[in-house]
Biotite code that builds the C-alpha atoms (Angstrom):
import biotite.structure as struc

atoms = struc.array([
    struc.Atom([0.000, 0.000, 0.000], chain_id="A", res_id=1, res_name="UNK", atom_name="CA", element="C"),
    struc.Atom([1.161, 3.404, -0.528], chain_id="A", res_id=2, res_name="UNK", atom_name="CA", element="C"),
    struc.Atom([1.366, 5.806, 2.148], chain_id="A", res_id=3, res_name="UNK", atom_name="CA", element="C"),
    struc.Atom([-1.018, 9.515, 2.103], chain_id="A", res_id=4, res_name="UNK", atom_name="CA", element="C"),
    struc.Atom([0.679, 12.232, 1.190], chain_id="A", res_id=5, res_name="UNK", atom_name="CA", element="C"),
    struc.Atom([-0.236, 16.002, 1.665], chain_id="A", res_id=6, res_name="UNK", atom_name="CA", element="C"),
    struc.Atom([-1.519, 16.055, -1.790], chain_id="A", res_id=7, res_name="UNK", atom_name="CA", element="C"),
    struc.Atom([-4.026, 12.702, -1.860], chain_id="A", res_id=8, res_name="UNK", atom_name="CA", element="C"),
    struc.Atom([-6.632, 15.425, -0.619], chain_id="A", res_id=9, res_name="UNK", atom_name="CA", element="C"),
    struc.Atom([-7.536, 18.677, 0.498], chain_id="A", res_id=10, res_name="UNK", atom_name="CA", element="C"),
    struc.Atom([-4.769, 20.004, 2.999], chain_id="A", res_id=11, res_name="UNK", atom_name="CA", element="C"),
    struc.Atom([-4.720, 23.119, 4.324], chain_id="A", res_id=12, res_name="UNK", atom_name="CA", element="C"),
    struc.Atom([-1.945, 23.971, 6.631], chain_id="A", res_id=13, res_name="UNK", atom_name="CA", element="C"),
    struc.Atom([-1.987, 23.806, 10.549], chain_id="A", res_id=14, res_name="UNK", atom_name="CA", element="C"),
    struc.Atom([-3.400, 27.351, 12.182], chain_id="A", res_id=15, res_name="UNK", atom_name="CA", element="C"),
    struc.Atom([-1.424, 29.583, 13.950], chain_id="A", res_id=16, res_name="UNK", atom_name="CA", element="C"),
    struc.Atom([-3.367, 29.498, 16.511], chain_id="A", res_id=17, res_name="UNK", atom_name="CA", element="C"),
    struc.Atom([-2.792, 26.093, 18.663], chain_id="A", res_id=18, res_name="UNK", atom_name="CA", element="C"),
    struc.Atom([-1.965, 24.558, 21.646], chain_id="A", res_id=19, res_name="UNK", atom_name="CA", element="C"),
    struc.Atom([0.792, 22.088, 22.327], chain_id="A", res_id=20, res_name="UNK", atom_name="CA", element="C"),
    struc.Atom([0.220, 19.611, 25.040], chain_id="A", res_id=21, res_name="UNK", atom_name="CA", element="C"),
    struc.Atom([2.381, 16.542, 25.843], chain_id="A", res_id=22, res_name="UNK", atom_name="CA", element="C"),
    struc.Atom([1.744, 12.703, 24.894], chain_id="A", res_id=23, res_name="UNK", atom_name="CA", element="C"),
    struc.Atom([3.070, 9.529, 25.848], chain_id="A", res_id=24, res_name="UNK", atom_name="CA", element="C"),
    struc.Atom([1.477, 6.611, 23.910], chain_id="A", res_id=25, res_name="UNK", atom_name="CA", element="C"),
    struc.Atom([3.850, 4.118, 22.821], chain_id="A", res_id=26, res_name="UNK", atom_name="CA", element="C"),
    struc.Atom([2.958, 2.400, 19.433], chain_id="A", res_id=27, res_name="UNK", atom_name="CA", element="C"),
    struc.Atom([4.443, -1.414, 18.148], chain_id="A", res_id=28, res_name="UNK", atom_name="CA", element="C"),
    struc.Atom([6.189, -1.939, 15.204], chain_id="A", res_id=29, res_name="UNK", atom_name="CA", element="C"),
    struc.Atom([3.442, -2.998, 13.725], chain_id="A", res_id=30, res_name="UNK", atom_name="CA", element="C"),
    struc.Atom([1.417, 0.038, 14.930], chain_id="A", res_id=31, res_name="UNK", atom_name="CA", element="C"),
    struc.Atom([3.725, 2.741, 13.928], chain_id="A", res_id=32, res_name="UNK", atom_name="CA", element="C"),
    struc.Atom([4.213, 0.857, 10.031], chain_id="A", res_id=33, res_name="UNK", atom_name="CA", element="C"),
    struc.Atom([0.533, 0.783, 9.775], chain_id="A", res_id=34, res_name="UNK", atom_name="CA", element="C"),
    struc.Atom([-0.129, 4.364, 11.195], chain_id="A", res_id=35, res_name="UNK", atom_name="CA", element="C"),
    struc.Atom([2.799, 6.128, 9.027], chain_id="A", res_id=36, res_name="UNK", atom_name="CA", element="C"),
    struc.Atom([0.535, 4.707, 5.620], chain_id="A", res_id=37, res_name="UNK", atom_name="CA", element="C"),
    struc.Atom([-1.924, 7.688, 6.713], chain_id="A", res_id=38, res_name="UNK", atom_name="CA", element="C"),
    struc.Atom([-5.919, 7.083, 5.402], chain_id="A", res_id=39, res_name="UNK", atom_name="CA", element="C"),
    struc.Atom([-7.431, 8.796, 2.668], chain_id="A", res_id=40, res_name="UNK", atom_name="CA", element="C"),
    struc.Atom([-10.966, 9.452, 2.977], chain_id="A", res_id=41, res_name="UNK", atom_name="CA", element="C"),
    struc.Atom([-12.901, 6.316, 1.396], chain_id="A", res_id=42, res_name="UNK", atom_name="CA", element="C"),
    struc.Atom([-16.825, 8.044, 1.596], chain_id="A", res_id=43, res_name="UNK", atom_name="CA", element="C"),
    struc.Atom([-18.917, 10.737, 3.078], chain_id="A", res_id=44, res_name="UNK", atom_name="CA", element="C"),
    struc.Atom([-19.047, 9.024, 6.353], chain_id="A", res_id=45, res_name="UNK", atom_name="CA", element="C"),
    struc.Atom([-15.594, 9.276, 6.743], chain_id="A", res_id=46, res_name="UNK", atom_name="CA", element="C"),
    struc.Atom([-13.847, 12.333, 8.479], chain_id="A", res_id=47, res_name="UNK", atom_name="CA", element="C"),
    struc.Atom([-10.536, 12.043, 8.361], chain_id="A", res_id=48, res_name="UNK", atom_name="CA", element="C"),
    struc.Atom([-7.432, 12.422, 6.490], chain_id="A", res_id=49, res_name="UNK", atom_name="CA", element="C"),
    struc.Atom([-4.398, 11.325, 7.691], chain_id="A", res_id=50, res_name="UNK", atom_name="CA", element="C"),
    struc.Atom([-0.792, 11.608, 6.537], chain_id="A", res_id=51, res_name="UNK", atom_name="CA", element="C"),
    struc.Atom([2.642, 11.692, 7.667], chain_id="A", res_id=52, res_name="UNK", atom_name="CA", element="C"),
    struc.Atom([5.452, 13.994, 7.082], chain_id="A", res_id=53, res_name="UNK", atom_name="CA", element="C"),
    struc.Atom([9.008, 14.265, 9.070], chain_id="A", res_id=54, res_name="UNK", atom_name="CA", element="C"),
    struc.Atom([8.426, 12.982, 11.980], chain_id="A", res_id=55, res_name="UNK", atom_name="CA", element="C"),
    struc.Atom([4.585, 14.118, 12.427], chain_id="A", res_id=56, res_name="UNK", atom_name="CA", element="C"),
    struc.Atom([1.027, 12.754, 11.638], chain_id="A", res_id=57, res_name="UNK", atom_name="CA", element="C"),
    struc.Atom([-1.211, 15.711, 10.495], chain_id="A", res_id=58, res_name="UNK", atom_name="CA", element="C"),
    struc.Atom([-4.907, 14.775, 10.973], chain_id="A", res_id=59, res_name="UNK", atom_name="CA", element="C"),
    struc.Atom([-7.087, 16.903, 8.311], chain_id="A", res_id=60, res_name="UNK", atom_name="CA", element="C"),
    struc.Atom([-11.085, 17.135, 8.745], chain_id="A", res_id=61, res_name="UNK", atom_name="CA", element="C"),
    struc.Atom([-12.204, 15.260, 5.237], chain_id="A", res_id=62, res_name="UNK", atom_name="CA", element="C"),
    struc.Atom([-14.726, 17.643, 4.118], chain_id="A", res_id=63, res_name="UNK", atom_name="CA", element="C"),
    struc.Atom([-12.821, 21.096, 4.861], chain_id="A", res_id=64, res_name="UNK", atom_name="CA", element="C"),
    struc.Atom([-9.283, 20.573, 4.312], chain_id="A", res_id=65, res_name="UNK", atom_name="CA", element="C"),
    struc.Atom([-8.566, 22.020, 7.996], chain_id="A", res_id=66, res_name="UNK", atom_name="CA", element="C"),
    struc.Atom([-5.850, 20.268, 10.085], chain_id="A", res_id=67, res_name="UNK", atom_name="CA", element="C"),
    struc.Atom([-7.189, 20.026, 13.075], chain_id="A", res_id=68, res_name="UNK", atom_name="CA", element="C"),
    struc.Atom([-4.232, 18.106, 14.888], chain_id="A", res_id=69, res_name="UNK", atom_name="CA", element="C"),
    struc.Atom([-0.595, 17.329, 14.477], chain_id="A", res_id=70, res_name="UNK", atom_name="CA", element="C"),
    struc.Atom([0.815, 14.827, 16.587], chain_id="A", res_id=71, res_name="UNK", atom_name="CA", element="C"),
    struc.Atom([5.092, 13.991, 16.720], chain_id="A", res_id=72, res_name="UNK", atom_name="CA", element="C"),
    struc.Atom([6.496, 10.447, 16.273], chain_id="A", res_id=73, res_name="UNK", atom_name="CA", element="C"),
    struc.Atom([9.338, 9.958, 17.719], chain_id="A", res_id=74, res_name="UNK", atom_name="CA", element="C"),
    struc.Atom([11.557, 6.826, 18.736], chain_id="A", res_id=75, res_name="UNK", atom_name="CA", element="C"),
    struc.Atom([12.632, 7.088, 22.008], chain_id="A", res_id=76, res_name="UNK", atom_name="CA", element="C"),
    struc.Atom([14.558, 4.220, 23.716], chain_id="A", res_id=77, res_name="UNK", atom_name="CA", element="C"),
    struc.Atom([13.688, 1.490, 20.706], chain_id="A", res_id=78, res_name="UNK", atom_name="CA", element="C"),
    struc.Atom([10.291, 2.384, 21.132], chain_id="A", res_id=79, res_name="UNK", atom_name="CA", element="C"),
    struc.Atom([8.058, 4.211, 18.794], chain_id="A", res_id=80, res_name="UNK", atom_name="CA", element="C"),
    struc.Atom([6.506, 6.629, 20.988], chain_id="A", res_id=81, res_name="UNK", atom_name="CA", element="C"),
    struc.Atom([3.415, 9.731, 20.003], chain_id="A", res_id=82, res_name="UNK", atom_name="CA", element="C"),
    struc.Atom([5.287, 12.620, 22.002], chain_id="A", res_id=83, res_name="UNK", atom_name="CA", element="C"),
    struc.Atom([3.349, 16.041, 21.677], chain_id="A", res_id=84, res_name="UNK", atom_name="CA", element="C"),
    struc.Atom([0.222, 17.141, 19.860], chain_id="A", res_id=85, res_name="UNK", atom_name="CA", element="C"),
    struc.Atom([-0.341, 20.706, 18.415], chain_id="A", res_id=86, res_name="UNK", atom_name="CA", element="C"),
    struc.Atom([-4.206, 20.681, 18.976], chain_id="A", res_id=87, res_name="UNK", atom_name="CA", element="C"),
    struc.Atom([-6.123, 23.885, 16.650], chain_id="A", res_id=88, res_name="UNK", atom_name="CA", element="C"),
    struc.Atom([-7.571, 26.491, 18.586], chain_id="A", res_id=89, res_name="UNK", atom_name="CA", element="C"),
    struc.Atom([-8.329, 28.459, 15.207], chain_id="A", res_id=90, res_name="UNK", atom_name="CA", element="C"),
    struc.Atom([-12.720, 28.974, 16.509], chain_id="A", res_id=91, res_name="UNK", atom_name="CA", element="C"),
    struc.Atom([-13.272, 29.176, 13.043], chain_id="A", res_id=92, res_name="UNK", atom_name="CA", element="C"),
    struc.Atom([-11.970, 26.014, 11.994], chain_id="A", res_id=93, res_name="UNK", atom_name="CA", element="C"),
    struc.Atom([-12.821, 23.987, 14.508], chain_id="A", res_id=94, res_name="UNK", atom_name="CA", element="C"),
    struc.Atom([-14.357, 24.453, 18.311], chain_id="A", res_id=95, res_name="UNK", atom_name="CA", element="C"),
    struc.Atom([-13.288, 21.761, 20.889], chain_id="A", res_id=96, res_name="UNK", atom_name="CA", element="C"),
    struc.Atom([-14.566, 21.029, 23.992], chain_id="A", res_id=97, res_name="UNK", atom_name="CA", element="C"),
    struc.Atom([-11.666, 20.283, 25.838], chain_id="A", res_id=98, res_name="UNK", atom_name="CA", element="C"),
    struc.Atom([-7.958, 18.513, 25.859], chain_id="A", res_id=99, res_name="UNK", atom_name="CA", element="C"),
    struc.Atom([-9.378, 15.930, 27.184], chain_id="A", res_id=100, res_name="UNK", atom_name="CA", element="C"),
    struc.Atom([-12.153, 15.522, 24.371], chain_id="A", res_id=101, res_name="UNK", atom_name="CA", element="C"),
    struc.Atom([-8.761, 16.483, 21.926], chain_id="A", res_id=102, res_name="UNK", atom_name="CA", element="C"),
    struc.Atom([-7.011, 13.634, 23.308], chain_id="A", res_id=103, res_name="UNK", atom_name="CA", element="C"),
    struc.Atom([-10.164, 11.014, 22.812], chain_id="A", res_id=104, res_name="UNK", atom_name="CA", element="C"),
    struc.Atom([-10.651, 12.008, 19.683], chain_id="A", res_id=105, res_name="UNK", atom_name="CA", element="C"),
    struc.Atom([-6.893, 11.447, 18.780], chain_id="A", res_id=106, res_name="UNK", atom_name="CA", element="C"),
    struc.Atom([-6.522, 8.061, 19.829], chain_id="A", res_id=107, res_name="UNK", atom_name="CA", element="C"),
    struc.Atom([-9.940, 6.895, 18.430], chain_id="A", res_id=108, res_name="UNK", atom_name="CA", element="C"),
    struc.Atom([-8.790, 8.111, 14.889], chain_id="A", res_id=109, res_name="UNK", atom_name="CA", element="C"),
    struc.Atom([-4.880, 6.713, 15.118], chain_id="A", res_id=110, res_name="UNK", atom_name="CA", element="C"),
    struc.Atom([-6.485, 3.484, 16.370], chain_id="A", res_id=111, res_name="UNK", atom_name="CA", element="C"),
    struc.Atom([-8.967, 3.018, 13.410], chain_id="A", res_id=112, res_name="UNK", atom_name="CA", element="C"),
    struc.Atom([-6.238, 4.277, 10.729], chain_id="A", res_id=113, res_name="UNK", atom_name="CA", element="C"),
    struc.Atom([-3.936, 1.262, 12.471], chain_id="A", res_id=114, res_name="UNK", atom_name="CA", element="C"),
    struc.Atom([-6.983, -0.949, 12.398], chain_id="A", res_id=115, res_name="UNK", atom_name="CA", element="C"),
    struc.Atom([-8.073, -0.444, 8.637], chain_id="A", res_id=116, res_name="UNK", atom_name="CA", element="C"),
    struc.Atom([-4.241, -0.480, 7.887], chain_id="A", res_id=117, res_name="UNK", atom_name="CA", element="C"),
    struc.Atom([-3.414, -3.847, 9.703], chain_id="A", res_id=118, res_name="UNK", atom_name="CA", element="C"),
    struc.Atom([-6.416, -5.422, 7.790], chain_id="A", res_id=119, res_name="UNK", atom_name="CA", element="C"),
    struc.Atom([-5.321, -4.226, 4.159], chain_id="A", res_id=120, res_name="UNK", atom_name="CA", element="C"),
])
């Protein structure tokens, strides 16, 4: 399979306005190879796209183009490990409810993108 790229869909670049909080959620092998593939977009029902590009994973909203997180891989002690996330605090773009609600939403979408991944 070939991996997303910024240009498999409508991108448009992280806001300015954003706030950087810290992660710690250690991926496999297995994880991280399926993760780095990204996910383009396969219907209306689906809201994500989802590729990576030196050392981050930049999570796009499917219909708008608006990058809503971006989220640092790094490997840290033979581990590959999510280390930060830059979550968008543009209120035009996108309104969240809380880091907490940010942080949810992260790991539901990296664990579906490893999911469909793993079973391609």
């Amino acid at each position: 399979m070939k991996p997303t790229n910024e240009h498999d869909w409508k991108a448009i670049p992280f806001p300015f306005e954003h706030e950087k909080i810290i992660l710690n959620k250690v991926l496999t092998n297995e994880g991280y190879n399926a993760l780095i593939l990204g996910h383009r977009p396969h219907g209306m029902d689906d809201r994500w796209f989802v590729y990576c590009k030196d050392s981050w994973l930049y999570l796009h909203r499917s219909w708008t183009g608006y990058c809503i997180f971006k989220i640092k891989l790094d490997m840290i002690d033979g581990n590959y490990k999510l280390t930060e996330a830059h979550l968008s605090r543009d209120q035009d773009q996108y309104r969240s409810s809380s880091k907490e609600s940010d942080i949810e939403v992260i790991n539901l979408v990296i664990d579906l993108v490893i999911k469909d991944n793993l079973r391609s």
